[in-house]
N, C-alpha and C positions, 0 to 999 in steps of 0.2 A: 487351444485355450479354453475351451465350452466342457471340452473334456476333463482338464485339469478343474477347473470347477466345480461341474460334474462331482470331481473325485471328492473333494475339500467337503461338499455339502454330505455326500453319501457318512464320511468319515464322521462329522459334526454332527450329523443323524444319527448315527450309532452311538458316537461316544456321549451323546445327552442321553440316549435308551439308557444304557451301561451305569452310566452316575441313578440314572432313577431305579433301575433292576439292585442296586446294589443298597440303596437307599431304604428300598421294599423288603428287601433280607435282611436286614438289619431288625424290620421289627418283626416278620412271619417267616416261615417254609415256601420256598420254589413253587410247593403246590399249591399254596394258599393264593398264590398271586395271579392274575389274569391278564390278558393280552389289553385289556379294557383300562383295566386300573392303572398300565406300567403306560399306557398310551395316553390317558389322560393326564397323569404326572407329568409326562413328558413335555404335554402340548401340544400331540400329534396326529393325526386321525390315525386307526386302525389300520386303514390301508397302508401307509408308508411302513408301518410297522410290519407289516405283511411280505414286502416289496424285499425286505431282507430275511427273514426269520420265519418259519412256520409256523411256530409257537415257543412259548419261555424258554422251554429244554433244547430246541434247536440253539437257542440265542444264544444259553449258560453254555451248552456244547460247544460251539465255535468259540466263544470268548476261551473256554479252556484250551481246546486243541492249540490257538494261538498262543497260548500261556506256555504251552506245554514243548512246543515248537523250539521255543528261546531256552527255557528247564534244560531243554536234550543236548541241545546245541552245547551249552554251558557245562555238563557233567559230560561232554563229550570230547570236549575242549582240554578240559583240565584232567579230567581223571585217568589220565593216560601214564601209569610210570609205574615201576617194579613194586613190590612189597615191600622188600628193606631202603625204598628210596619215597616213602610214603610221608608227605609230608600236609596235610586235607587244608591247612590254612588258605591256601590259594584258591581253593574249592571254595571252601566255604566263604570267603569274601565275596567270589563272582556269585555264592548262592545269595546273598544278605544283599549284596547290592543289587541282584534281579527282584527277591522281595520288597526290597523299600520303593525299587521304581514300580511296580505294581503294589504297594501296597495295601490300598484301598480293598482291591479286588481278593488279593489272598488272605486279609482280613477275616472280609463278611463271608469267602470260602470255605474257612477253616473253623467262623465261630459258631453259636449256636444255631442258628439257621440257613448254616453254610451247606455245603454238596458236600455229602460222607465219599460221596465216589471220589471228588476229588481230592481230597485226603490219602484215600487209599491207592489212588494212581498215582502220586508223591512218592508216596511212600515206596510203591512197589519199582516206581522208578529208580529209584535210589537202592534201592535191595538189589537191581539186576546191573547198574553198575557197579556195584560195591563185588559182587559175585564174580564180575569177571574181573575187578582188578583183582581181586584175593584170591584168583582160582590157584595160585602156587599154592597156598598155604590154608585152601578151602580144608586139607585134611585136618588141620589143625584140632583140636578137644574143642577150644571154647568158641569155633567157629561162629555155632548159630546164635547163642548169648552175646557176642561183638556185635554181630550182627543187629540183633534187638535192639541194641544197647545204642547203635551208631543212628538205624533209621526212627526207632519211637523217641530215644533223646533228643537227636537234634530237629526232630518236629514237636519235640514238649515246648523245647529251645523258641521255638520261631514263634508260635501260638502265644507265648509268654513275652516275646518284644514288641508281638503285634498288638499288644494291649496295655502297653507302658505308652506314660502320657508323655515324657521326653526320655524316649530309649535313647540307650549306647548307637552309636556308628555306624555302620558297618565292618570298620577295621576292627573298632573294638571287640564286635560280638564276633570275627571271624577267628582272633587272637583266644579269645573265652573257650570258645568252643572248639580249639586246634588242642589246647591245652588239654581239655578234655579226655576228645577221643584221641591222641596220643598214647594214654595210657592204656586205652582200651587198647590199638592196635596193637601194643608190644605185647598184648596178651597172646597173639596171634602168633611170635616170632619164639617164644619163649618153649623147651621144652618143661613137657607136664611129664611129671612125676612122684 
């Protein structure tokens, strides 16, 4: 029982860090913020802050890898199926609905004072499965252009809901966006000539 409380406090101590580290991005850069300011916000003395974290970047690191964890799991889950049986609606809902339940966090990630890294580890996620489900049809002409087309759109896509003051659904934006890249993918299937 000391333990499971324990746990409860340890969690309730990070997830108030998290609400104030993300609070702090909101108006500066990562590097502008100090272990002092995000601890003081909190309520907390330095040391408890310490007790989990070395400093910011360990902190923003962990919270991502955990982010990133549930991401893999999800495009690992779904993006499992041939070329000509490529249907990304499914995809993309479990994508839209992992962003709205992290919102907050891939928000102030992804906005001006968000972690470029982790933009680009999104991104590049998404490019290395998209690679292997298209390896039949990687020969294809307009390959790399799908490509582009698939991971910088559908992160224009998400940057753009996440800053609507009563966005779409999920279903909705996973329907928008299926509709979308559908056409992109038939670009893949089609012979050039």
């Amino acid at each position: 029982m000391e333990k499971e409380k324990m746990d409860r406090r340890v969690r309730k101590t990070k997830s108030l860090l998290l609400q104030c580290l993300l609070q702090l991005m909101e108006e500066k850069d990562v590097k502008d913020i100090s272990v002092k300011e995000l601890a003081d916000l909190a309520d907390i003395n330095r040391g408890t802050f310490y007790l989990h974290y070395s400093d910011i970047y360990d902190m923003l690191s962990k919270v991502e890898d955990e982010l990133f964890v549930e991401f893999e799991n999800i495009l690992g889950r779904t993006m499992k199926c041939e070329l000509k049986a490529i249907s990304p609606r499914d995809t993309l809902l479990d994508i839209f609905s992992f962003v709205n339940r992290h919102r907050d966090v891939v928000r102030v990630m992804v906005g001006p004072h968000g972690d470029l890294s982790f933009v680009n580890r999104l991104k590049d996620t998404v490019k290395e499965h998209i690679s292997r489900l298209l390896e039949p049809g990687r020969s294809a002409y307009y390959y790399a252009y799908v490509e582009s087309f698939i991971v910088s759109g559908c992160a224009g896509v998400v940057e753009t809901w996440l800053t609507e003051p009563f966005p779409p659904t999920p279903e909705e934006m996973s329907l928008l966006c299926s509709s979308m890249l559908e056409k992109g993918l038939s670009l893949l299937q089609e012979p050039q000539g």
